[in-house]
Structure formats: C-alpha cells, structure tokens
Backbone as a printed PyTorch tensor [residue, N CA C, xyz], in Angstrom:
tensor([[[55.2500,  5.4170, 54.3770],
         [55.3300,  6.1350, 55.6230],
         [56.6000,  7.0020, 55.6780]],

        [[57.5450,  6.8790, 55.1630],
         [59.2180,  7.4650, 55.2460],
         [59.0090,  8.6120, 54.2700]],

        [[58.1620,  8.1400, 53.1600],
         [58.1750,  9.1810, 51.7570],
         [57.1640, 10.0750, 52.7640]],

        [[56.0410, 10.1220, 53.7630],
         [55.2670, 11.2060, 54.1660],
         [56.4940, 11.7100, 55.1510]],

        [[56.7870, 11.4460, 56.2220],
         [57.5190, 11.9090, 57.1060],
         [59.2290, 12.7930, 56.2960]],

        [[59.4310, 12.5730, 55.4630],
         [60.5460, 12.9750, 54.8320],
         [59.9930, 14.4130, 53.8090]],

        [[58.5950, 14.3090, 53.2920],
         [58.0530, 15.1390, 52.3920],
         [57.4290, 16.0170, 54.0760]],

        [[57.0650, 15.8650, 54.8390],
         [56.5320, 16.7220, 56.2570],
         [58.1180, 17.3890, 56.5550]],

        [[59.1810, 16.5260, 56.5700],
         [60.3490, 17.5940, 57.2420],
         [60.6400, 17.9780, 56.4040]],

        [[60.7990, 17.9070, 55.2880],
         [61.3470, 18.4990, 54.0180],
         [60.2970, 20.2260, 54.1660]],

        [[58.9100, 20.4800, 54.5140],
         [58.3310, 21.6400, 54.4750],
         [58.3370, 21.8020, 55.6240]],

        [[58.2950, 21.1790, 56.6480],
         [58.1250, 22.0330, 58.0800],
         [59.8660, 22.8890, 58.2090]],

        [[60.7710, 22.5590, 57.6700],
         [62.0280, 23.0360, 57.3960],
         [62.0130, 24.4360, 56.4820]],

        [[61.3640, 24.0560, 55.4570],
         [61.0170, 25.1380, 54.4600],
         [60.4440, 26.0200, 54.8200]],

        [[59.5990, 25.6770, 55.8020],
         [58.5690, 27.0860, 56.5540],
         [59.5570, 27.3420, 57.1620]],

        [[60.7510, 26.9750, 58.7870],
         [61.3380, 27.8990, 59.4440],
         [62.0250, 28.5110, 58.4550]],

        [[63.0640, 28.0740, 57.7890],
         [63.9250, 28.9720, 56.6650],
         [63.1730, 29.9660, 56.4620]],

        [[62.2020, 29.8570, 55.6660],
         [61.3160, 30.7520, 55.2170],
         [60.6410, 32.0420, 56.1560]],

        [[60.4920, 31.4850, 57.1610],
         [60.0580, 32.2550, 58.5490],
         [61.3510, 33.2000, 58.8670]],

        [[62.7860, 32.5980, 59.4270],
         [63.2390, 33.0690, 59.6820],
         [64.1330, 33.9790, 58.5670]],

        [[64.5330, 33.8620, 57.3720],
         [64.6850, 34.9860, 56.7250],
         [63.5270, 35.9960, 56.6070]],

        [[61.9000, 35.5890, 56.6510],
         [60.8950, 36.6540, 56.4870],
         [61.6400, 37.7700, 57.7310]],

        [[61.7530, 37.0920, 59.4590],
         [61.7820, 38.0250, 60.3260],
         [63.0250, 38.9300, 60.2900]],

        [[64.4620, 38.5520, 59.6680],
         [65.2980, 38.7910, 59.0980],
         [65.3770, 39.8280, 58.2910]],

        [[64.8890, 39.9060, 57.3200],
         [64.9290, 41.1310, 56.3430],
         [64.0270, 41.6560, 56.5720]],

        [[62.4840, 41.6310, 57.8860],
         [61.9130, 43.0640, 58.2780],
         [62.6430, 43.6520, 59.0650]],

        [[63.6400, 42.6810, 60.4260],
         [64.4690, 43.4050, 61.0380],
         [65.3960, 44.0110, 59.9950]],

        [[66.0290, 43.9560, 59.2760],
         [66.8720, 45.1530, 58.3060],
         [66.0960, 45.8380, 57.5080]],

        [[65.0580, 45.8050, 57.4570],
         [63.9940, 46.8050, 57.0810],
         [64.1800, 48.0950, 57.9510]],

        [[63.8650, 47.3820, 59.0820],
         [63.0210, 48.3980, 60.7660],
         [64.5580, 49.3040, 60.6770]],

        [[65.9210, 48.4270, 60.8830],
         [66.6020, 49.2460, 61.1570],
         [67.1230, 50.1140, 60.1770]],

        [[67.1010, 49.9960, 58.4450],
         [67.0970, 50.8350, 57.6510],
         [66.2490, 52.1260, 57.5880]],

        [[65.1090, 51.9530, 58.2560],
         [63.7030, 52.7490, 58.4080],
         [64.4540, 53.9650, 59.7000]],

        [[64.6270, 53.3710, 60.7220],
         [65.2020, 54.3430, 62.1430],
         [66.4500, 54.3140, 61.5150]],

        [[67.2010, 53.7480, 61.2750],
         [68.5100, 54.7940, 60.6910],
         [68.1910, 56.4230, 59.6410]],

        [[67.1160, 55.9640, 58.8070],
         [66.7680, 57.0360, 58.3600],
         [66.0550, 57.9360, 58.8590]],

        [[65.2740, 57.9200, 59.4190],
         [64.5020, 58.6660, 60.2280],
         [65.3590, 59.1200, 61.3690]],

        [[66.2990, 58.7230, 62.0070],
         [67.5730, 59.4450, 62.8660],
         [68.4230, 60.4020, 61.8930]],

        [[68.4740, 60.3330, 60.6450],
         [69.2580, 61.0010, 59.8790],
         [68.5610, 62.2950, 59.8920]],

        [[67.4880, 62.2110, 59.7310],
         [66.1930, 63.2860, 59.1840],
         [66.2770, 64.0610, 60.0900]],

        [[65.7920, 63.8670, 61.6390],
         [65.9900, 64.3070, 62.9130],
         [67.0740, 64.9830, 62.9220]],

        [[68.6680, 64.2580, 62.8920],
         [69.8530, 65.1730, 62.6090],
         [69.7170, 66.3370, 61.5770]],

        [[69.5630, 66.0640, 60.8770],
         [69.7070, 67.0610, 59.0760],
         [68.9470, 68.2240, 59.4810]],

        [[67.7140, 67.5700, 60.3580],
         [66.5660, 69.1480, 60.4610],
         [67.0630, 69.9800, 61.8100]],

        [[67.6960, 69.0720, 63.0500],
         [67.9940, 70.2380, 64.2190],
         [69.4530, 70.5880, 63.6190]],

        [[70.4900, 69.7740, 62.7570],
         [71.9690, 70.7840, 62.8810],
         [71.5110, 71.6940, 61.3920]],

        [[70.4500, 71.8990, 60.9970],
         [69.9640, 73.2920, 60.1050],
         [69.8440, 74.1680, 60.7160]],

        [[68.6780, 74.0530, 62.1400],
         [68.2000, 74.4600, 63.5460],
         [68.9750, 75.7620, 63.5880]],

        [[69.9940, 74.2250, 64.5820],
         [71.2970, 75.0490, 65.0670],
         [71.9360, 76.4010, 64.1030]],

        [[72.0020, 75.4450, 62.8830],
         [72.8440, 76.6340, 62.1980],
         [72.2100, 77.9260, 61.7140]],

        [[71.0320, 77.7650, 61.7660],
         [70.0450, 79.6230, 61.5110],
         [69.8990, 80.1000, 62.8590]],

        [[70.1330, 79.4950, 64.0920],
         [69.9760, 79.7650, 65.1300],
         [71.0100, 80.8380, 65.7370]],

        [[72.3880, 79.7570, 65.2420],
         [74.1580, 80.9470, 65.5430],
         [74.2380, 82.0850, 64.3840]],

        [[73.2170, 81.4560, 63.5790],
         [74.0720, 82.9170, 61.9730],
         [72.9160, 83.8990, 62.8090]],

        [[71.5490, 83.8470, 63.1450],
         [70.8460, 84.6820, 63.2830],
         [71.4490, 85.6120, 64.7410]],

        [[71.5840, 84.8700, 65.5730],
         [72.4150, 85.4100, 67.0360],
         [73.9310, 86.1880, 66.6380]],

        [[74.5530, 85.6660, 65.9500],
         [75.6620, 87.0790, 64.8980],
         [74.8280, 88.3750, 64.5440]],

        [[73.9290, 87.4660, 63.6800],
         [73.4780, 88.9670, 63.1340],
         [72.5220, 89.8640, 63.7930]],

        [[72.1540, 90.1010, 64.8420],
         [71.4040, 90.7300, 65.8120],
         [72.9420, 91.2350, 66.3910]],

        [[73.2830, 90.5900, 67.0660],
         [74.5400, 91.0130, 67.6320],
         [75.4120, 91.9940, 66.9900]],

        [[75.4540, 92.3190, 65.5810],
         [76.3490, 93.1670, 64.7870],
         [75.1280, 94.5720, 64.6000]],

        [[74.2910, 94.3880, 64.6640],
         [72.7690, 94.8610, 64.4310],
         [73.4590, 96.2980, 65.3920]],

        [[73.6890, 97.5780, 64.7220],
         [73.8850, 98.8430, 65.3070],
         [73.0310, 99.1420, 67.0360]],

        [[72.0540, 98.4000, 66.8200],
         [70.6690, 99.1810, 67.9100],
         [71.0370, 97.9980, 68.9900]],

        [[71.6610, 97.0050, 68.5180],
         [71.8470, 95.7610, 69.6160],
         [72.6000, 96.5430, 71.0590]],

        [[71.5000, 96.2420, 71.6380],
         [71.9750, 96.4030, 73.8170],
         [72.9600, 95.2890, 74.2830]],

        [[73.6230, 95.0320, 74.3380],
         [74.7930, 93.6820, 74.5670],
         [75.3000, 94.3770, 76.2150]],

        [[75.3100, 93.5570, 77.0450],
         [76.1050, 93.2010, 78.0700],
         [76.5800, 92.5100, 78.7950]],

        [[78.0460, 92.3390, 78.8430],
         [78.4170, 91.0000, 79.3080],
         [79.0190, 91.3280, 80.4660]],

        [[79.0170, 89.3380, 81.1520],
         [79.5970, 89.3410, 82.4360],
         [80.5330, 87.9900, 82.1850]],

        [[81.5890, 88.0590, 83.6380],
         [82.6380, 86.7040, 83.1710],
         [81.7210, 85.3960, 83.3140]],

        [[82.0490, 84.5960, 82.3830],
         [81.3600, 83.2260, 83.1390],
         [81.2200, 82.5070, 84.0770]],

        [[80.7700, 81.5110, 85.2950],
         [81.1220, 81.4320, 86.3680],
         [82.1590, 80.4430, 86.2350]],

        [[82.2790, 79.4470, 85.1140],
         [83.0490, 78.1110, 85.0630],
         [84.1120, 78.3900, 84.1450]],

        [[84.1350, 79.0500, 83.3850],
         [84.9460, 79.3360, 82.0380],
         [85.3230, 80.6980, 81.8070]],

        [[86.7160, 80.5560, 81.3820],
         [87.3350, 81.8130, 81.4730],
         [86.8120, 82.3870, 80.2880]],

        [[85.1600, 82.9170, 79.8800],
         [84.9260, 83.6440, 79.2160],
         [84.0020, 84.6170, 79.3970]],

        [[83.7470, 85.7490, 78.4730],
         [82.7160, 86.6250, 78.8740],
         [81.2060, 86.0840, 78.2650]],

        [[80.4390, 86.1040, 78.7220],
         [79.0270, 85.4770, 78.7120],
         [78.0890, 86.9040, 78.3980]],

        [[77.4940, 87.1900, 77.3060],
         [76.7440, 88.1890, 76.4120],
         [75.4780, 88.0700, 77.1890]],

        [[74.8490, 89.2910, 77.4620],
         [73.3270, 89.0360, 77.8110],
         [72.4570, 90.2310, 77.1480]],

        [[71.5570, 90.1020, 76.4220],
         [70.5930, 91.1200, 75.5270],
         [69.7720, 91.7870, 75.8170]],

        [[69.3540, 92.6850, 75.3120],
         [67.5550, 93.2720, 76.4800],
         [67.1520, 92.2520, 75.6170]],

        [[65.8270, 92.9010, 75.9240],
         [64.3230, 92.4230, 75.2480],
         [64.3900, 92.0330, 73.5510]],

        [[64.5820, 93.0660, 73.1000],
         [65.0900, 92.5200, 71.5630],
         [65.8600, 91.4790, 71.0980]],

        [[66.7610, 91.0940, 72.0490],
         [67.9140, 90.3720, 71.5020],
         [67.2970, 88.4700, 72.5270]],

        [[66.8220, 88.7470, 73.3230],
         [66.4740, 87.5130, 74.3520],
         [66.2490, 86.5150, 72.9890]],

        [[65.1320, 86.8340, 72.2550],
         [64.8030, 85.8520, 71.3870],
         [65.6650, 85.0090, 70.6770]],

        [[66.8220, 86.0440, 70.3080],
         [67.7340, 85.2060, 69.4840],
         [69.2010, 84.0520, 70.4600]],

        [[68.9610, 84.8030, 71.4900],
         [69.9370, 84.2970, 72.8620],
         [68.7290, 82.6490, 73.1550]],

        [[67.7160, 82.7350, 73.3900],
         [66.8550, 81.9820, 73.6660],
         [66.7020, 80.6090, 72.5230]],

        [[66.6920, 81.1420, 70.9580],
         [66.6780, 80.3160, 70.1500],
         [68.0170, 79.9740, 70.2410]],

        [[69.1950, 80.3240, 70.1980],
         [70.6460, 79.9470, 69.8970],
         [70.2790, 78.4940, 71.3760]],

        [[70.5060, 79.2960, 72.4850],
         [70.4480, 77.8330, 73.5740],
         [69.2300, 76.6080, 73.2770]],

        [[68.2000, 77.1260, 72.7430],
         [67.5480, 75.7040, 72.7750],
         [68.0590, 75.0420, 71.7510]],

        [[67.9370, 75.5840, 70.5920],
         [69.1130, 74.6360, 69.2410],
         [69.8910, 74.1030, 69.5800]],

        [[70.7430, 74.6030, 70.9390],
         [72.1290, 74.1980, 71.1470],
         [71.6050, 72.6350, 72.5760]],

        [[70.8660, 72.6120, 73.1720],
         [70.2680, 71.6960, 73.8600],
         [69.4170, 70.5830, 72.9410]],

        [[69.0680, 70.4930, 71.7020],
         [68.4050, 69.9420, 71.0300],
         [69.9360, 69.3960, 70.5150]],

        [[70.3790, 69.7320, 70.0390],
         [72.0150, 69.1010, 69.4270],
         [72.0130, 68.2480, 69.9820]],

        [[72.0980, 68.5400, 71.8850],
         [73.2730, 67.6940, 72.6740],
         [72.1460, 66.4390, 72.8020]],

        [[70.9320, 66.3070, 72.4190],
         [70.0910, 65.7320, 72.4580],
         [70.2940, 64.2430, 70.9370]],

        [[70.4390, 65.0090, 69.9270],
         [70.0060, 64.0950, 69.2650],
         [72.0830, 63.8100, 68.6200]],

        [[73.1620, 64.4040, 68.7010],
         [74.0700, 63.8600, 68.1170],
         [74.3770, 63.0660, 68.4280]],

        [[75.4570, 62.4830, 67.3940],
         [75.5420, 61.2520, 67.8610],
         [76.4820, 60.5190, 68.3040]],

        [[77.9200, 61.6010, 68.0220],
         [78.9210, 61.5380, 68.5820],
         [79.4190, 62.1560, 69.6670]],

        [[80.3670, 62.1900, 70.4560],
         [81.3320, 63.3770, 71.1220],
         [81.5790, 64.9100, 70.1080]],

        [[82.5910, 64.2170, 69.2590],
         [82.6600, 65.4610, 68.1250],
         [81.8950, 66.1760, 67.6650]],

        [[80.8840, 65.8140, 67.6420],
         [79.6700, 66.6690, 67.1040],
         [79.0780, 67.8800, 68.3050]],

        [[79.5200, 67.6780, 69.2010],
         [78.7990, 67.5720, 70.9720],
         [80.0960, 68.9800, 70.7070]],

        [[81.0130, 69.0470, 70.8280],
         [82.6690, 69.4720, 70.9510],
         [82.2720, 70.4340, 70.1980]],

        [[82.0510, 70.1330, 68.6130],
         [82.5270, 71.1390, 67.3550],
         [81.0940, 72.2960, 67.2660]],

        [[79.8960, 71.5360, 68.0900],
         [78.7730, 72.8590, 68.4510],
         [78.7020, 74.0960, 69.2620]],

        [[79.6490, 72.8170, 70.1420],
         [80.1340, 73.9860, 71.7100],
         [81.2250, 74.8890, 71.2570]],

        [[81.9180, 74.6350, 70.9690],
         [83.2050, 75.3140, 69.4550],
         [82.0480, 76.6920, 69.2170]],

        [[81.6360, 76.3140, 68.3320],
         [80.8120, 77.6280, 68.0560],
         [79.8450, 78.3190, 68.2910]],

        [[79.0800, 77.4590, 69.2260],
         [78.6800, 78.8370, 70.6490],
         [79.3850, 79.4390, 70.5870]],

        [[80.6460, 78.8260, 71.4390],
         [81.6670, 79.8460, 71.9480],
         [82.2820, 80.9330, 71.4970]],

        [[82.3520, 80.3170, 70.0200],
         [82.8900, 81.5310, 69.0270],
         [81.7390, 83.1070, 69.0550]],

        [[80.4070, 82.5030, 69.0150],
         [79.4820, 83.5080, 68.5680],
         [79.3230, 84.1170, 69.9620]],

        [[79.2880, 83.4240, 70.9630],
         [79.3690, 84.5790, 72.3660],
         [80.0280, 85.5080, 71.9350]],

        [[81.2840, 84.8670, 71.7890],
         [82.4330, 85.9760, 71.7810],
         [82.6060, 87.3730, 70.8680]],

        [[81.8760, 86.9250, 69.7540],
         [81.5380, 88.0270, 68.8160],
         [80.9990, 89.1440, 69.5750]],

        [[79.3100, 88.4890, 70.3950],
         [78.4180, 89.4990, 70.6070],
         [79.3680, 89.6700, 71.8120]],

        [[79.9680, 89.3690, 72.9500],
         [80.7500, 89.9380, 74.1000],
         [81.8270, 90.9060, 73.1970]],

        [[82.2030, 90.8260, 71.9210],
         [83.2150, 91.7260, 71.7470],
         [82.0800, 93.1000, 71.0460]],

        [[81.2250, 92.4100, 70.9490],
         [80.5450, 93.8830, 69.8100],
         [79.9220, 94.7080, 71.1580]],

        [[80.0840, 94.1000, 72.8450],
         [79.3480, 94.7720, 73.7990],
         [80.1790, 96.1780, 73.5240]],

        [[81.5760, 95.9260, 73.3040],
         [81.8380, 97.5770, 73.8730],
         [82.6920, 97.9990, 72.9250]],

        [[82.1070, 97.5150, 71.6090],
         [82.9390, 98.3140, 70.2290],
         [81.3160, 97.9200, 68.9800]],

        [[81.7400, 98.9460, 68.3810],
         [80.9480, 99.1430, 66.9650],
         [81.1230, 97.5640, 65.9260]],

        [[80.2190, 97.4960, 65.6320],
         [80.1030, 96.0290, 64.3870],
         [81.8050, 96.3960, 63.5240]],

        [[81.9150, 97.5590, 63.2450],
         [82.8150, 97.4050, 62.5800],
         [84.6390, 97.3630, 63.1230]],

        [[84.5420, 97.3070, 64.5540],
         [85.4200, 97.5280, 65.1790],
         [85.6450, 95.8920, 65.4940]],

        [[84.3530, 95.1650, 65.8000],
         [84.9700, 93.7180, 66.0430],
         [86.1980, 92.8690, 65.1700]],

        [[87.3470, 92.6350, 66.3340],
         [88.4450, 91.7310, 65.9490],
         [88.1230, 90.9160, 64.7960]],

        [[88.6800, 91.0860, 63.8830],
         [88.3320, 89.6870, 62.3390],
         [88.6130, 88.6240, 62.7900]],

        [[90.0550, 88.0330, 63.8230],
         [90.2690, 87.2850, 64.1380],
         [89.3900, 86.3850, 64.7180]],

        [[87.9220, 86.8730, 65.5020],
         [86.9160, 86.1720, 66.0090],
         [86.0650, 85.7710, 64.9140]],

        [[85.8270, 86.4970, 64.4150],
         [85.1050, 85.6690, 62.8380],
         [86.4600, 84.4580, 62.4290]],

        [[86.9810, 84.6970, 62.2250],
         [88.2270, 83.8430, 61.9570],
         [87.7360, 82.4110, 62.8200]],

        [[87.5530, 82.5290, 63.6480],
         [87.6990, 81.3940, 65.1550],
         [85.9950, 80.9630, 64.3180]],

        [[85.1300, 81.8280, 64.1990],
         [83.7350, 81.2900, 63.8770],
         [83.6570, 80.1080, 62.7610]],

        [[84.2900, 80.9570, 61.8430],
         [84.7510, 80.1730, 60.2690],
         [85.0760, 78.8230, 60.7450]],

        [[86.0620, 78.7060, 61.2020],
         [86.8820, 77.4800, 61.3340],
         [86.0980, 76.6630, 62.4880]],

        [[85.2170, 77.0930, 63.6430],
         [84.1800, 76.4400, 64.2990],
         [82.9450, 75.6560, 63.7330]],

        [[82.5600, 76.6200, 62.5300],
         [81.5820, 76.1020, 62.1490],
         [82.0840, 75.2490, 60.7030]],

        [[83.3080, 75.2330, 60.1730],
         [84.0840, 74.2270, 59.1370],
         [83.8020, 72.8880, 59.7960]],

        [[84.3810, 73.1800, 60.9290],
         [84.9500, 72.0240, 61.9300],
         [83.1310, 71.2520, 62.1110]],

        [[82.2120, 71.8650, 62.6170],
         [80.6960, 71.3840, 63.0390],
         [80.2540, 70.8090, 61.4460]],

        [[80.2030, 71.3690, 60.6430],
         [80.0930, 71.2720, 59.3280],
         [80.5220, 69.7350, 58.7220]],

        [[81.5620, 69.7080, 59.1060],
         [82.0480, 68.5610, 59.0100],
         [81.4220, 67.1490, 59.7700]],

        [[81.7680, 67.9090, 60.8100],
         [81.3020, 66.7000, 62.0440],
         [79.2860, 66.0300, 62.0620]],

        [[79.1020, 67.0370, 61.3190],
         [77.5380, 66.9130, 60.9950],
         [77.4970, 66.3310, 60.1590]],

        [[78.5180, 66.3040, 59.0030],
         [77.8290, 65.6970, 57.0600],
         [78.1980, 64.5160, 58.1390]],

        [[79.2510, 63.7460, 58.4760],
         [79.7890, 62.5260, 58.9050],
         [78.9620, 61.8870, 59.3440]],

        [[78.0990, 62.2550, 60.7020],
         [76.9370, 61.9080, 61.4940],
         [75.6580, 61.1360, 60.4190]],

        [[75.2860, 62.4810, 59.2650],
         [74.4220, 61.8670, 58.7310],
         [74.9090, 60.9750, 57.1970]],

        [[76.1880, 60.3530, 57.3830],
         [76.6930, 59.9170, 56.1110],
         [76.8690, 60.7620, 54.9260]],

        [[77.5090, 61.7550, 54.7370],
         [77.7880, 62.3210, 53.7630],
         [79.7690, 62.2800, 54.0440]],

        [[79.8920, 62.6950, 53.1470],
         [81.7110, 62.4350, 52.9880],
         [81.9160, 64.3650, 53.2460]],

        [[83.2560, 64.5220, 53.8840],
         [83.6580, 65.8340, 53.8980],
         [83.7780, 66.4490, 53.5930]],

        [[83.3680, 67.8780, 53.8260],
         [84.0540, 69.0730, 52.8390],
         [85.5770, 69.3700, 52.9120]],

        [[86.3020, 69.2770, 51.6790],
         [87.8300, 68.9830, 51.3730],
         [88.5590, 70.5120, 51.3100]],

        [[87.4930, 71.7600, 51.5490],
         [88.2150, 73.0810, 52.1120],
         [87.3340, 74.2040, 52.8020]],

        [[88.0410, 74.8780, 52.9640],
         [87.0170, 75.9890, 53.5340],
         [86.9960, 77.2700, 52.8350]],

        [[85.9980, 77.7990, 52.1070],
         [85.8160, 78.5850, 51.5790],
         [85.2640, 79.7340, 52.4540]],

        [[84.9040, 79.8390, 53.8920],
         [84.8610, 80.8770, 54.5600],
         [86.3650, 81.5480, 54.9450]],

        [[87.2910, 80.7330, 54.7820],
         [88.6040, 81.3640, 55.4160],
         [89.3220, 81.8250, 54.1530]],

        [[89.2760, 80.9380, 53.0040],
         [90.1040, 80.6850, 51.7230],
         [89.1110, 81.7180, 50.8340]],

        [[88.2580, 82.5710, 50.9050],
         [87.1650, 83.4350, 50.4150],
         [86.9140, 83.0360, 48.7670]],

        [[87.3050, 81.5140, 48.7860],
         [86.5860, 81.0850, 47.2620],
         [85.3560, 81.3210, 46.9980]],

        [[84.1650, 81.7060, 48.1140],
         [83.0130, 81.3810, 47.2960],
         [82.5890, 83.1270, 48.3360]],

        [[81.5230, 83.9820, 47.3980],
         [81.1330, 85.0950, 48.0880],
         [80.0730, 84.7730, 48.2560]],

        [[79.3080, 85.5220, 50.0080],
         [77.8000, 85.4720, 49.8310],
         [77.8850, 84.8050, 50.9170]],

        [[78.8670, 83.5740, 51.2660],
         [78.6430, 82.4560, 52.1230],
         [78.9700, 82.8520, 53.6910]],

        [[78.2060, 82.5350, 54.9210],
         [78.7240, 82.3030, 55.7430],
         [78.3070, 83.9370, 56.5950]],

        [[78.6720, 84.3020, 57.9650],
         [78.7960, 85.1890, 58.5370],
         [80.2450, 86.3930, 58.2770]],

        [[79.2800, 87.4970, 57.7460],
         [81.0600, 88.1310, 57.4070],
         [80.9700, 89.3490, 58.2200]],

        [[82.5140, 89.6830, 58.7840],
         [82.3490, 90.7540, 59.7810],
         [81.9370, 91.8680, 58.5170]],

        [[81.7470, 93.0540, 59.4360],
         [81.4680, 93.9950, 58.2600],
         [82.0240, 94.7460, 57.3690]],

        [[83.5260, 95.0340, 57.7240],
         [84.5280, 95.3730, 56.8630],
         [84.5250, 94.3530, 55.2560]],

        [[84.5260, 93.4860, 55.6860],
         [84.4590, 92.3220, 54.4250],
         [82.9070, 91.7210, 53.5260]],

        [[82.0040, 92.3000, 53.8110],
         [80.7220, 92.2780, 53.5340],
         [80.4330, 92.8750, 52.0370]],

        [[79.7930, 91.6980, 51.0940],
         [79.9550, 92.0960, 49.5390],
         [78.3400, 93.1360, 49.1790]]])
C-alpha cells in the first residue's frame, strides 16, 4: 500500500512539474512572439515616418512648391501650409507622425520625432519666402542631427546597438540623407 501511494505521488508530482514548466516556456514563447511582432510594427512605421519627412523636404525644395506659413498658436514657430499639391505630403508627414506617438515606446523616441518635424517645418517655412537654394544650411544642419538623434532612438527601441557617428554632418558617406541644394552630388 505505501509502495502504491509513494509510486501515485511520485507521478502526480511529475505531472505538475511537468505541467507547470509546459505553461512556463509557452508563456516565454507568447512573450518572445509579441516582443517580436512589436519590433516589426516599430521597424515598419519609424521607415513610415522616415519616407514620410525625406518626402515632405523634398516637395518643399521642389521649385513649383506654393508654401505658406503662419506663427503657431502654442510654439514660437512658423507652421508651413501647401496648396493642393503639397497637402499630400503635409498629410502623410502628420499621420506617420501620429502613428509614431502611437506605437513608440519610449519618451525619447516621442522627443527625437517631434525634433524632426520641427526641423522639416522649418525647412519648408524657410523655403516659403526664399528659393531651394537660398535655404539657411544651418536648418539642414538642425535636420541631420534630428534625425541622427531619432535614428538612434529607434535602432534602441527595436534592439539594435547605436550608430557611433554621423555621416550626414561628418559627409563620410555621399548619396545619404536630405541635402540642401548647394551640396547635392
């Protein structure tokens, strides 16, 4: 009777163990699974974002571009508004930029997007009342280092390690990035 009852707890033991590591390593399954699939989500809207601001530059430098700006109501800046041609790219830049604030996952990330809105307003508010080639470099300057800064704050988000320089400011690499037009290869 002791040898059945001892051979019964000996497996009814073996099953919870057994049970509870089974539920165990599907829960680190599930959450390996949505960690990745949150990565994916990130990787595909801060791409979004980023064809969203290079494309809203480049309309904005675009000779035929209608640009007119007004001050902002909250922020001491000038706020760009497009005709008809340009809405689309004003339209895609803000929803990219609402999809961000949606899926990042930090503050910084939230910070270093709004960073470069801001920068790219400022482009198209400066190209309202000067020629592509007249815009300040210094605002590309501010872009560079906005979108270094997002760049960063994005590989981090989805686990990648940092980029250790900037080759939009340091002009190591040609081809890359938004270039005013004086500097255009």
């Amino acid at each position: 009777m002791v040898s059945t009852l001892v051979t019964a707890a000996a497996a009814l033991i073996g099953v919870l163990v057994g049970g509870w590591i089974t539920i165990r390593n599907q829960d680190r399954q599930w959450q390996r699974e949505h960690a990745r699939q949150w990565r994916d989500i990130r990787l595909s809207t801060y791409a979004e974002f980023v064809s969203a601001y290079r494309e809203y530059v480049a309309f904005a430098l675009e000779p035929t571009a209608n640009i007119v700006v007004r001050p902002h109501p909250r922020v001491p800046e000038l706020m760009p508004f497009f005709d008809g041609a340009g809405r689309p790219y004003k339209e895609r830049l803000e929803a990219a930029m609402a999809s961000m604030r949606l899926v990042c996952e930090s503050d910084a990330s939230r910070l270093s997007s709004s960073r470069v809105v801001s920068a790219v307003r400022q482009i198209a508010a400066a190209r309202s009342t000067t020629s592509a080639d007249a815009v300040d470099p210094a605002l590309f300057a501010e872009l560079y280092a906005a979108q270094y800064e997002f760049i960063n704050t994005a590989r981090a988000e989805i686990g990648l390690t940092a980029l250790t320089s900037n080759p939009l400011l340091t002009g190591e690499v040609e081809g890359e990035g938004v270039h005013p037009p004086e500097i255009r290869r």
